[in-house]
C-alpha positions as CSV (number, residue, x, y, z in Angstrom):
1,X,287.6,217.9,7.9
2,X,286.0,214.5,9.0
3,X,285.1,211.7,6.7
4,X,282.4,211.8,5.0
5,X,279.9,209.1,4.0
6,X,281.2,207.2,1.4
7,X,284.7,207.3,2.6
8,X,283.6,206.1,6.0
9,X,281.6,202.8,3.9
10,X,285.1,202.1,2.4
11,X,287.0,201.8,6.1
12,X,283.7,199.9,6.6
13,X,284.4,197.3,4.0
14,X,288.5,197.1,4.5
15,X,287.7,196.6,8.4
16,X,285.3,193.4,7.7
17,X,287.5,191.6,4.9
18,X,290.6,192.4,6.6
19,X,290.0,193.0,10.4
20,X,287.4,190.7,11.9
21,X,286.8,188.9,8.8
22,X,289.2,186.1,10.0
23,X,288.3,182.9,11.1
24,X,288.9,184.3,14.7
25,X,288.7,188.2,15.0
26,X,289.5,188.3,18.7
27,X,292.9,187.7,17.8
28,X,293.6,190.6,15.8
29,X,291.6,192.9,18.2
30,X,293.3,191.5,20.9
31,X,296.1,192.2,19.0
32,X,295.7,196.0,18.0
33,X,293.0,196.8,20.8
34,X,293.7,194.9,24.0
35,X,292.8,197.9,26.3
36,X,289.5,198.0,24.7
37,X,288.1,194.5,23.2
38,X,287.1,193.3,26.6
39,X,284.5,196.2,26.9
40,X,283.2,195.5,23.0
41,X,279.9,193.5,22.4
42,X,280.9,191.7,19.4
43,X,279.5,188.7,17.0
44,X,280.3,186.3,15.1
45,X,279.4,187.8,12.3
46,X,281.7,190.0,10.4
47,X,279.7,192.5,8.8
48,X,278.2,193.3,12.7
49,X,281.3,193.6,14.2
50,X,283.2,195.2,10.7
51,X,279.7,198.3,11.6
52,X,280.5,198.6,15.7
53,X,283.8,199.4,15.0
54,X,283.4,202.4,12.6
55,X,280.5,202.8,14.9
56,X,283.3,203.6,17.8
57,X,285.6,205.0,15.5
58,X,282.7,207.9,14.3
59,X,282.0,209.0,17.6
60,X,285.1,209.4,18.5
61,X,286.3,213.4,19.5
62,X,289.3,215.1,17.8
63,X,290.0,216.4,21.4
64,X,290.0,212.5,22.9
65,X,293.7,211.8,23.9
66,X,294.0,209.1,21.7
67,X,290.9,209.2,19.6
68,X,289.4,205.8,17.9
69,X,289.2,207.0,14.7
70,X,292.9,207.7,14.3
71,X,294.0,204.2,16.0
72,X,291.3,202.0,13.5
73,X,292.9,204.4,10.7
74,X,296.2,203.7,12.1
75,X,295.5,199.9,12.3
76,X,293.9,199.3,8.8
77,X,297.3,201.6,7.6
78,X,299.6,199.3,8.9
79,X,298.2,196.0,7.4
80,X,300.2,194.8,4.6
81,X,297.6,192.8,3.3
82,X,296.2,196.3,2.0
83,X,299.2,197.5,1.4
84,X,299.6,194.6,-1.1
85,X,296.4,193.6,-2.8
86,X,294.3,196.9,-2.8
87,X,297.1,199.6,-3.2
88,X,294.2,202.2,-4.1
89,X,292.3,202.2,-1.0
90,X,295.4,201.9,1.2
91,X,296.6,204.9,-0.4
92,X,292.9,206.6,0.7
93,X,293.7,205.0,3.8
94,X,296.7,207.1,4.5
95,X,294.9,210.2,2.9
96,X,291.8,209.5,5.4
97,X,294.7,209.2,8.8
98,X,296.3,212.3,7.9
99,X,293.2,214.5,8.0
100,X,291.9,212.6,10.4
101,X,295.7,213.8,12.2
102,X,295.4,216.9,11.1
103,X,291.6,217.8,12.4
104,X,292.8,216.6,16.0
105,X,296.4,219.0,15.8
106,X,293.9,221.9,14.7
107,X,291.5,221.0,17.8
108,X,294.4,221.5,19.9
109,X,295.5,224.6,18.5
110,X,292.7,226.6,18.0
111,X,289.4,227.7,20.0
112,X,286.6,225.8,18.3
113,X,284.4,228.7,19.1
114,X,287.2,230.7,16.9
115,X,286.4,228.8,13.8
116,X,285.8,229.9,10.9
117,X,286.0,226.9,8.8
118,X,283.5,223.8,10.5
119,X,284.8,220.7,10.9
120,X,281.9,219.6,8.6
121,X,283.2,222.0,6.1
122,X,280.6,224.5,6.0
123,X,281.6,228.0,7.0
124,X,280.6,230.3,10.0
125,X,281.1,234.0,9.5
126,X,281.5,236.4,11.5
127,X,278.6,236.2,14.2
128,X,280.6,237.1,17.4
129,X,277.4,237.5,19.2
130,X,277.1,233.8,18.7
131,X,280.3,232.2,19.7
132,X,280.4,234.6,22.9
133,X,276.8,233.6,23.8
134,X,277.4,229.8,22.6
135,X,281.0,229.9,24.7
136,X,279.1,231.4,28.0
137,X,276.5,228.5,28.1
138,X,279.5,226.1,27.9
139,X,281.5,227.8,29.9
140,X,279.5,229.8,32.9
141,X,281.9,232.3,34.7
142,X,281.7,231.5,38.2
143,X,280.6,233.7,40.8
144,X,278.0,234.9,37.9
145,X,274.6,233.6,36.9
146,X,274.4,230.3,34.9
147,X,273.3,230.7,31.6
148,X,270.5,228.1,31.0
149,X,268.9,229.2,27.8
150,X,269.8,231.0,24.7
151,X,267.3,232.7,22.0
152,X,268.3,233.2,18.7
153,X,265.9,235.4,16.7
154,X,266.3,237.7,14.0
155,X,264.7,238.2,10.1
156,X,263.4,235.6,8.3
157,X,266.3,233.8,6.7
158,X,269.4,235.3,8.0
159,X,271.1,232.2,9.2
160,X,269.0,231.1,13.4
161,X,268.8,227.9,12.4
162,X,272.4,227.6,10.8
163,X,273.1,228.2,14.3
164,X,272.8,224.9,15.3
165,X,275.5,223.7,12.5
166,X,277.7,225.9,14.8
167,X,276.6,223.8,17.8
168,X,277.7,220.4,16.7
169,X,281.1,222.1,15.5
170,X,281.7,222.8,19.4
171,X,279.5,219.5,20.4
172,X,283.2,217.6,18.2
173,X,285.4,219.5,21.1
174,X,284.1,220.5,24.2
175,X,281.4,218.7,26.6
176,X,278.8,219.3,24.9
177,X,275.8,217.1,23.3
178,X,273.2,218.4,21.1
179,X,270.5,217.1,21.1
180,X,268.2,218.3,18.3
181,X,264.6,219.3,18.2
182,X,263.3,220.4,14.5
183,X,260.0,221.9,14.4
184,X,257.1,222.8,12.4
185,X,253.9,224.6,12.7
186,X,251.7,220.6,14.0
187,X,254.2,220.3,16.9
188,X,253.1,219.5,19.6
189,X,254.1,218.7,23.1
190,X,253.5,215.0,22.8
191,X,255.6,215.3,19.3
192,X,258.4,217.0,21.3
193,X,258.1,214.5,24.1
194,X,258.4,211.6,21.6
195,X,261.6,213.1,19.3
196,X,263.8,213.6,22.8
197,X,262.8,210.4,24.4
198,X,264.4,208.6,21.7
199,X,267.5,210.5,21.6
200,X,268.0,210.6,25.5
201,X,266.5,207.0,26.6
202,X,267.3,204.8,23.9
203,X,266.6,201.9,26.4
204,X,262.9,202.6,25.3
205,X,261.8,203.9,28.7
206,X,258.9,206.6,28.6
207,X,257.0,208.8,31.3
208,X,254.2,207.5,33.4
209,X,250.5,208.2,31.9
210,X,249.2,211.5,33.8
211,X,245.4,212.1,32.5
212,X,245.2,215.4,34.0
213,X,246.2,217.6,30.8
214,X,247.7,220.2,33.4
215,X,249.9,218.1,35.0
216,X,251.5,215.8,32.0
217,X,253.4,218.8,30.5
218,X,255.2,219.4,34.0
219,X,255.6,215.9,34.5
220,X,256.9,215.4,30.9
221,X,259.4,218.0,31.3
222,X,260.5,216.4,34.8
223,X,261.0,213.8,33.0
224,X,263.0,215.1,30.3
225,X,265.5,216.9,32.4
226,X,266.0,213.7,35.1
227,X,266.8,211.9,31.9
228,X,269.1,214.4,30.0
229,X,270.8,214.9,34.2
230,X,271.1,210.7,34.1
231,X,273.1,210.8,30.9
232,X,275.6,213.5,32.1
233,X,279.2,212.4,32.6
234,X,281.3,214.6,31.0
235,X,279.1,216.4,29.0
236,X,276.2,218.4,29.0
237,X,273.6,218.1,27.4
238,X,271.8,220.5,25.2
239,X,268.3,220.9,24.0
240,X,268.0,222.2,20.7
241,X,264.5,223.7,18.9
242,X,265.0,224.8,15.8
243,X,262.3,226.8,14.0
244,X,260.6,227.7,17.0
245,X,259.1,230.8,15.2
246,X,256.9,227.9,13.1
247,X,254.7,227.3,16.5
248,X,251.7,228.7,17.6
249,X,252.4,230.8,20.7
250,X,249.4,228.2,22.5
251,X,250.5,225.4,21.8
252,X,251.2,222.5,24.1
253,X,254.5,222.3,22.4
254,X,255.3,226.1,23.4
255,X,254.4,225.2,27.2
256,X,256.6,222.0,27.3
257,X,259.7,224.5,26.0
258,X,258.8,227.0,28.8
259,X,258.4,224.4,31.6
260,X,261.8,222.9,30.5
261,X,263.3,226.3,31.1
262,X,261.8,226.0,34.3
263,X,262.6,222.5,34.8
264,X,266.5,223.2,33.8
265,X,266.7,225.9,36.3
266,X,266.1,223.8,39.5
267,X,267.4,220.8,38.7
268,X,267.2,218.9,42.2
269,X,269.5,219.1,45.3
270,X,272.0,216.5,43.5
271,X,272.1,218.6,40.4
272,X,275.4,218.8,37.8
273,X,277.7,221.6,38.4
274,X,276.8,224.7,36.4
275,X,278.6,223.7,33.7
276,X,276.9,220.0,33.1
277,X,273.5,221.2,33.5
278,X,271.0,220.9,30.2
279,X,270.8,224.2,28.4
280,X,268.2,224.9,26.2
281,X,268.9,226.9,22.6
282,X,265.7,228.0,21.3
283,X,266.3,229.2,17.6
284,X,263.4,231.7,16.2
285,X,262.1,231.9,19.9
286,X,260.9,235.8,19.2
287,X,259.4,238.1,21.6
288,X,255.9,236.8,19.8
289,X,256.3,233.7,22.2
290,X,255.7,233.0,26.0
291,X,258.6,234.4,28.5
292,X,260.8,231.5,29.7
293,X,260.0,232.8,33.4
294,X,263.6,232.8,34.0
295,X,265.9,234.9,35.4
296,X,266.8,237.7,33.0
297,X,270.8,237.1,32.9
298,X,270.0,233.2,32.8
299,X,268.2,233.6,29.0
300,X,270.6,235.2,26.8
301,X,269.2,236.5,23.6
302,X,271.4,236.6,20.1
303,X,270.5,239.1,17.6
304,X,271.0,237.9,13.8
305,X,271.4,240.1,11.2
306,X,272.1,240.6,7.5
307,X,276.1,239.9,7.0
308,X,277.7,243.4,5.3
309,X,280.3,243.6,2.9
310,X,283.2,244.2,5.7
311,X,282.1,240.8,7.7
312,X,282.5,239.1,4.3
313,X,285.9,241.0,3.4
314,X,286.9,240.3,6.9
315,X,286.6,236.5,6.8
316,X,288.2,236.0,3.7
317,X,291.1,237.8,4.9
318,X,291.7,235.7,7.7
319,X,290.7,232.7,5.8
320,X,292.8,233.2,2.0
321,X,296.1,234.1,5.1
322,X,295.4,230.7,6.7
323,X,295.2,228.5,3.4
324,X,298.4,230.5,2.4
325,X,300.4,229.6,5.1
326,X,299.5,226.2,5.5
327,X,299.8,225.4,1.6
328,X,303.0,227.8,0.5
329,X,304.8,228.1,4.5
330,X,307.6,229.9,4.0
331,X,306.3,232.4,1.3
332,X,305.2,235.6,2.0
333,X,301.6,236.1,0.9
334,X,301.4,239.0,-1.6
335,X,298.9,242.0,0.4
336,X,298.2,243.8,-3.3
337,X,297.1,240.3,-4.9
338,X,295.4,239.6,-1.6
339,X,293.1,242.4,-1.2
340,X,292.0,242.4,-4.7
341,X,290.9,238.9,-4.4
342,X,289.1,239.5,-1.5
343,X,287.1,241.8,-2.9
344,X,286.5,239.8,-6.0
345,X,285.4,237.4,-3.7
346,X,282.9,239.2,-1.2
347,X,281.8,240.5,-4.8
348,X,280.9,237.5,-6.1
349,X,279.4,236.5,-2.5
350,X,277.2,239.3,-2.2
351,X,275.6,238.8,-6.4
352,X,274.8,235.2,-5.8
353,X,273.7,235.7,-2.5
354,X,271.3,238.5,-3.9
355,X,270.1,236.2,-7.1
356,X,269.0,233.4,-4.8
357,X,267.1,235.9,-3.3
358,X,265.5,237.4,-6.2
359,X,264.5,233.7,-7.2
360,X,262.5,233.6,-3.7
361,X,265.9,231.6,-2.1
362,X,267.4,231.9,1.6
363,X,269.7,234.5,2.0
364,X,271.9,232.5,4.5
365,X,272.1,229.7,2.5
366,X,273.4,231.1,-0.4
367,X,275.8,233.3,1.2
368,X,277.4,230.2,2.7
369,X,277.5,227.9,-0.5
370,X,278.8,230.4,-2.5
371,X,281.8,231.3,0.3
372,X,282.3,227.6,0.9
373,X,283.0,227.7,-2.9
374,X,284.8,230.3,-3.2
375,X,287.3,228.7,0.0
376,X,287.4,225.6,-1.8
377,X,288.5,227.5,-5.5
378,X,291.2,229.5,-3.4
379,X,292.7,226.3,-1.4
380,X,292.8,224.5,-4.9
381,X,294.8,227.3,-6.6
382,X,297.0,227.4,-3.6
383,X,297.8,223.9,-3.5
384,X,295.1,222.1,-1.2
385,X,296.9,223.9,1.9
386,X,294.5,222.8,4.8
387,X,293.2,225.6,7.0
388,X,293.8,225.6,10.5
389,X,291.1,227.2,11.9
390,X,288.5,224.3,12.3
């Protein structure tokens, strides 16, 4: 599991006193970094420089060779100046490397489109429909159709937009970026237009004014997709709508998603390979809505549906047998003691889940508090064995 928040603010602070809060912090960057320093726009001032570098370090990728997180954690470890005068925090230091370690040994080892445990902690259950759909878009077969969007629909809260949690899981380990979209019922194109053009030009740069109404949403998704192609390297990026169900099938906003689709589909003669080309994941785009006017095996649709007792039963299993092995290895889980607390457990899942219900709650939501609960009761009782399949 990554760090969170607060325990990032504390690297924060340890980096600037102890890092670049010298009279000359080139030298101990030099010193630790000197593959990296020359590329760094750093200040004089240590609080600015102390921020860019758990700036670098957070957007670093557990699957990165050697990420940046792990060598600042690494670093900051191996000061004895820590070590000495704040024997707490270098103590949550070391806790903060090692599951920092850990998350990049379990990228290694697993399929993040296996997971059930997120990287963030949350959980994903079940939902193979998902991860196969979610694992074609980053991985188009060759020889077959590209896959260039992907509608999620379903019931009204039954998890389509937890979706997208599932999508910056992946986003941490393959070459994929998200880039996020949330919507409401006053979208509209302009709205849209705005929200990506300061996620994908952050140098400020904007479309040319069109006045003719018809031509600015094709020129705006022209636009869009030159710029998400532009920022390609390595990755591709992703456009992500959530709560598409909230717009009104004629809206502007509606025509700008289905010119995009249009637009991601023909994306010049110097184009990305298949795989680097911008997707689109439409979550709550129904049948209510405009067709994409794609192909029909390049829009891929994802059914959601109410999770069942044996999906529940079935994750735990999986899960409980993964905390076991990594907090007791050696000891042979007991199958009687096992199967009675899964059953407890989906039990429990499947009551709370139908009380936030009854109190006018999400379904989805509740079902995936009260398992992350339930996961984090279990791995406490084990031992605080840390599960493998992020």
């Amino acid at each position: 599991m990554p760090l969170e928040e607060q325990e990032w603010d504390l690297v924060r602070c340890l980096v600037e006193e102890f890092l670049v809060g010298t009279a000359d912090p080139f030298v101990p960057l030099h010193q630790h970094f000197p593959d990296l320093v020359g590329g760094w726009t750093l200040k004089s001032v240590p609080a600015h420089n102390a921020r860019f570098l758990v700036s670098q370090a957070r957007q670093a990728r557990p699957t990165d060779e050697a990420p940046f997180s792990l060598r600042l954690l690494t670093v900051l470890v191996g000061l004895q100046e820590i070590e000495m005068q704040r024997a707490a925090e270098h103590a949550a230091l070391r806790r903060f490397l090692e599951r920092l370690q850990a998350e990049q040994a379990a990228s290694h080892d697993h399929d993040p489109f296996d997971a059930l445990i997120l990287v963030s902690g949350d959980v994903f259950i079940d939902r193979l429909p998902t991860r196969t759909l979610l694992r074609q878009l980053a991985r188009p077969e060759p020889h077959k159709p590209v896959p260039l969007a992907l509608r999620v629909v379903g019931g009204e809260r039954l998890g389509k937009s937890y979706t997208y949690s599932f999508i910056v899981h992946i986003s941490g380990f393959r070459d994929v970026a998200a880039v996020p979209v949330f919507l409401d019922s006053s979208y509209t194109a302009a709205d849209i237009l705005r929200d990506l053009a300061t996620k994908i030009a952050p140098d400020g740069s904007a479309p040319r004014e069109v006045d003719d109404p018809a031509k600015r949403i094709r020129h705006w998704a022209d636009w869009l997709v030159a710029r998400a192609i532009e920022r390609t390297e390595e990755r591709a990026l992703w456009f992500v709508f959530d709560q598409c169900n909230e717009l009104d099938p004629t809206s502007d906003a509606v025509q700008l998603i289905a010119q995009l689709a249009i637009n991601v589909q023909n994306p010049g003669l110097h184009g990305p390979p298949p795989e680097l080309r911008p997707k689109l994941v439409l979550l709550g785009y129904g049948d209510a809505l405009p067709d994409l006017q794609l192909p029909r095996k390049q829009v891929v649709v994802d059914q959601v549906v109410k999770l069942e007792a044996q999906q529940l039963g079935s994750f735990f299993s999986a899960v409980f047998r993964d905390i076991h092995a990594h907090g007791l290895p050696g000891q042979p889980i007991d199958e009687e003691q096992l199967e009675a607390t899964v059953a407890a457990s989906v039990a429990r899942v499947l009551q709370d889940a139908q009380e936030a219900v009854d109190d006018g709650g999400c379904y989805s939501r509740a079902v995936n508090e009260s398992v992350a609960d339930v996961v984090d009761f279990y791995r406490e009782e084990v031992g605080g064995g840390a599960s493998t399949q992020q």
